[in-house]
C-alpha angles and dihedrals in degrees: 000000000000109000087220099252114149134255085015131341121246094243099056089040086059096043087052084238129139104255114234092197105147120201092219095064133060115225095189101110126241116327107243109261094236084070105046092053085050088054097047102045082050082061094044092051093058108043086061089057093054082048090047090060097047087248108159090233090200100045094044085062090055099046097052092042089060091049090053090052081051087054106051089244098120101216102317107136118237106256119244133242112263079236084061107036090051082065114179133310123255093257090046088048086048093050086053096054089042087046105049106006108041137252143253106242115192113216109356093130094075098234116144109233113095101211088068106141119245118262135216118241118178130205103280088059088077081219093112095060092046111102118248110298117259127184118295126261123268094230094060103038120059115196125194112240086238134020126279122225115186126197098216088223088068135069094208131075139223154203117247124179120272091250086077086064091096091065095049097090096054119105095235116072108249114248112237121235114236088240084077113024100110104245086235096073100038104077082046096060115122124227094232136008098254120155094241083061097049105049141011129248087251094058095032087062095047103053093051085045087054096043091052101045094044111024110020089066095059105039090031090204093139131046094228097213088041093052096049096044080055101056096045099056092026089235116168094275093073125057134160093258086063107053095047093059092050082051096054098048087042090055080064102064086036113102083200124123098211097062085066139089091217124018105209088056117070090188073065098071114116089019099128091052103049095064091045088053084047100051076044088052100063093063109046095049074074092066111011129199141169085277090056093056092048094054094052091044083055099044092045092059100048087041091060095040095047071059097252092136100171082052096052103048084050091053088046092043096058092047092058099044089050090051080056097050091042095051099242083148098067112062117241107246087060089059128093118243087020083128089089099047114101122232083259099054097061092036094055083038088055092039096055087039091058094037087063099043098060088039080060101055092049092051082064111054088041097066102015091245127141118273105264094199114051123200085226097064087058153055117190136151123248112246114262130174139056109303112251111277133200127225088193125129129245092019117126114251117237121255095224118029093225135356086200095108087050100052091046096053090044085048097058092037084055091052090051084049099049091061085052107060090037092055101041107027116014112103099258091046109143117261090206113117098202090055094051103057097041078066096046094054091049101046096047084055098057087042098061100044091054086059094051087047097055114123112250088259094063103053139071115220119203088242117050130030122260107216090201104097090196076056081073096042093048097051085044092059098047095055088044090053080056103055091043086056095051106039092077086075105030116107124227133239093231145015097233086078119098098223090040108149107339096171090065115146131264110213083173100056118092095212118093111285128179129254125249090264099050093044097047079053093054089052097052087051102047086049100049087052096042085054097049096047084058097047089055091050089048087051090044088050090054103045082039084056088035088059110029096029105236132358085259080120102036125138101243095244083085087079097070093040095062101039091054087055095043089042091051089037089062087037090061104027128070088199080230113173094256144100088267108061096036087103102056085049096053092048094048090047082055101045082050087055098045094038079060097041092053086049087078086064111027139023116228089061077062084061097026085054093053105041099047084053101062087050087055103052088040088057091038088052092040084045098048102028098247091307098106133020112169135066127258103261094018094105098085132117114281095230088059092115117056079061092061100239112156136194105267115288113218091051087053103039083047097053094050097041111132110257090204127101133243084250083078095065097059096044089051085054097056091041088064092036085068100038099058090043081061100048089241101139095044094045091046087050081048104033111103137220104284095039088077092112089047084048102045094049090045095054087040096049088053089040088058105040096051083045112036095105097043099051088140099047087046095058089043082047085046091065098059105028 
């Protein structure tokens, strides 16, 4: 066989043979395999990090390709750099995934069994930034001195022996022997797990009471007239399923010991409930209905915010696939045989639509995932109208006439942060600089002027008290929309943070990057408005204390709200002993005390509390030099605030008062006076993907014109809006 030597090789000139070496064959043999997969996990390689960086692997071929035909060069490729060939190493190329793509992250759900598979959290959770997970403070987690083991037909709980440790992590509840069932339960024990066995009338009718007063509002899943009509006269809006899944949520906002598995563990709360709604469950995915979408809306909620993760985004997952099936995304006067379908009936249709569609969006950005539910795959009308009330006696009234007004300023919210997330974190998100911050300058337009144009209910002034806790939610998520939008392009104190800097420059990269000047601009921007977006959470989270006393009853998007701004507060802020960094201090001290406040209620703030305060002690020491690693006012007693102490109000009210003028308010009128004249909010909400440059010249164009002659007065305005 020719050894492939040209002209000849040496074993046919010593045979005396013709040598049938062909050049173009190699006569080598086989490569080893250890080399071909080296080879092809260096392509691989690279062609991630051409994905990474949004390159159309395909078209750039062509293009240079093309390039090489101009040149006179036939097809042979341009030869890269030895910088570039040498490409990245395999821990750099993992920093860059962590850093812009996400991570999997093994047990932080807390979850005990220890062959959980890793998940996937992408760069909006704020999970990525968080230290490695210890174990939890004493303080916030209270553990039975022995295991609990719950039959699922009886209220109470009760102590097994340890041996029974090895069953807890199955999914179904382990049956109790009657050696060690106390003598006590056993002649209470129910025949079935019904709702009427499990609970009285009295606290049936709490923990509705408390669902609807504290989390309905905010999620907007139920008609609250409609649901109570329903269960009175068992019409086919209410089902078992459903009412143990409003019990359940309720249980969460309950300080009583009987609506708990275990009553020495709050996380516990709903418990029973929950795995009646699950055996319920089983049987009506046979034969879904409205009911049966409600119910998983519900149980993914309280899933994700028990801190089950991986079971919430199950439960979320098949709402969303049965409003699909059921056509909740195309509105009902569009479908046929929508004649015989009452006023109600498509109300309570675009209500649920919309309410899953926001749940969706905060899904999200709570674990950095991909939207599930695209505006695009819709087209639904906003809910309008009163909501449908009851003149029936003996019903509750309902504490606010109609959430409409809610759900359709958090819908369209939801719309402005869904292009959001798919133009600055999704996957295929573009890696040209220009292009982002055209959208960036469009998007935090139209953010803005949805927040102007908010009715009086839905907002909370810094004088008055707004009795609306969604009022609340719904301020906190804004602000948090704006720091998503703007940490893309926030840089970092330091390098040891896994979102440090993620706008550097390419000087590789043959698309149209920014100069020094403009970028460093674009630094100093993103991080004034990042700023500003903490401080107001921070603001929102005192007058919300100030009203309702603690965050004991407060809706569990709160959680991602006040890490972001603890996160981007930490970002911004060295924690030096001086003046200018007394705020930062102050508004970390008051993220720590409501983290700890929303851990009586859900689980994640327990992990959220514990983690941020180790940042914090870690930048205090680095800032001070060891000498100090607590925060002014963080030496109080842990149980502070169940008592409802508070930092002192005037020095933090002082240091968070808005430096702006009253001139503002009247420019920012007139701003969205014009915008809306120009269609510029609706065709943004509408505008696609690939529309952000028409966008962007079209916001700008309105921006300009209303502020050509106050340029002065704009970049002062830039600093606090």
């Amino acid at each position: 066989k020719c050894g492939g030597e040209k002209p000849a090789c040496t074993r046919c000139q010593r045979r005396g043979i013709e040598c049938a070496y062909a050049v173009d064959e190699d006569h080598h043999g086989t490569a080893p395999k250890s080399y071909v997969r080296l080879l092809q996990s260096r392509i691989h390689l690279l062609e991630q990090v051409l994905w990474l960086h949004s390159i159309d692997l395909d078209a750039s071929v062509a293009h240079l390709m093309a390039q090489s035909s101009r040149n006179g060069h036939g097809s042979d490729m341009p030869t890269m750099s030895s910088s570039v060939s040498a490409g990245i190493s395999s821990s750099e190329f993992d920093k860059l995934c962590y850093e812009f793509e996400g991570a999997l992250i093994l047990d932080d759900s807390g979850d005990i069994n220890c062959d959980a598979e890793a998940r996937y959290f992408g760069p909006t959770s704020g999970r990525l930034e968080l230290p490695v997970a210890q174990d939890e403070p004493e303080q916030l987690v209270k553990t039975p001195a022995k295991p609990f083991v719950r039959d699922i037909s009886m209220m109470n709980a009760y102590i097994v022996d340890d041996s029974l440790m090895q069953f807890q992590d199955l999914y179904l509840p382990v049956q109790p022997s009657p050696s060690i069932t106390p003598p006590s339960l056993t002649s209470r024990s129910p025949a079935a797990p019904t709702p009427e066995t499990l609970t009285s009338d009295e606290l049936q009718s709490h923990l509705v009471d408390l669902y609807f007063a504290w989390d309905n509002p905010w999620h907007n899943i139920l008609n609250e007239g409609r649901f109570r009509y329903a269960m009175k006269h068992n019409t086919k809006c209410f089902s078992l399923l459903l009412l143990n899944s409003v019990l359940a949520m309720g249980s969460r906002y309950s300080d009583r010991i009987d609506v708990r598995s275990d009553p020495a563990d709050g996380n516990t709360a709903g418990q029973p409930y929950l795995e009646v709604a699950e055996k319920l469950i089983q049987k009506e995915l046979h034969h879904p209905r409205m009911a049966t979408v409600q119910s998983l809306a519900i149980m993914g909620v309280l899933y994700a915010a028990m801190g089950r993760d991986a079971c919430g985004y199950l439960h979320q997952g098949m709402a969303n696939r049965l409003a699909l099936d059921m056509g909740l995304n195309i509105d009902p006067i569009t479908l046929t045989g929508s004649q015989i379908m009452s006023d109600e009936d498509a109300h309570s249709r675009r209500q649920l639509y919309w309410a899953l569609y926001c749940l969706d969006k905060q899904s999200a950005i709570y674990t950095g995932r991909v939207c599930t539910m695209l505006d695009s795959q819709a087209c639904v009308n906003y809910p309008s109208g009163p909501e449908l009330e009851t003149s029936l006696p003996n019903l509750k009234e309902p504490a606010f006439k109609s959430h409409t007004p809610l759900l359709r300023a958090l819908s369209t919210l939801s719309q402005m942060l869904e292009k959001v997330l798919l133009h600055l974190y999704s996957p295929r998100r573009s890696n040209q600089q220009p292009k982002r911050i055209a959208f960036f300058d469009c998007s935090r337009l139209a953010m803005r002027t949805w927040y102007y144009a908010l009715p009086a209910e839905l907002k909370v002034e810094r004088t008055g008290n707004n009795n609306y806790p969604a009022a609340y939610m719904l301020g906190m998520l804004y602000h948090t929309s704006v720091i998503l939008l703007a940490k893309p392009f926030l840089k970092a104190l330091d390098s040891t943070n896994p979102t440090t800097d993620n706008f550097q420059a390419n000087t590789s990269s043959p698309l149209p990057q920014l100069s020094d000047q403009e970028r460093e601009a674009m630094h100093l921007k993103a991080k004034v408005i990042c700023d500003e977006a903490a401080r107001e959470i921070c603001v929102l989270g005192a007058k919300y204390r100030k009203v309702f006393g603690s965050f004991r009853k407060c809706p569990p998007t709160a959680n991602h709200s006040i890490l972001q701004a603890a996160l981007v507060t930490l970002q911004i802020h060295t924690l030096a002993d001086d003046q200018a960094n007394k705020r930062g201090k102050l508004s970390l001290e008051n993220y720590l005390k409501t983290l700890k406040e929303l851990s009586q209620s859900w689980s994640p703030p327990r992990r959220y509390w514990s983690s941020v305060s180790r940042l914090v002690q870690a930048r205090l020491s680095a800032a001070t030099g060891g000498a100090s690693t607590a925060l002014p006012h963080a030496t109080e007693d842990a149980n502070a605030t169940q008592h409802g102490e508070r930092i002192p109000g005037n020095e933090f009210m002082a240091a968070h008062e808005p430096s702006y003028n009253g001139d503002d308010a009247e420019m920012i009128q007139s701003w969205i006076g014009a915008f809306y004249e120009e269609g510029g909010f609706e065709a943004y909400l509408n505008s696609g993907s690939g529309d952000t440059a028409d966008d962007h010249h079209m916001f700008m164009d309105v921006l300009h014109e209303m502020g050509r002659e106050s340029n002065t007065t704009d970049s002062s305005r830039d600093n606090h809006l």
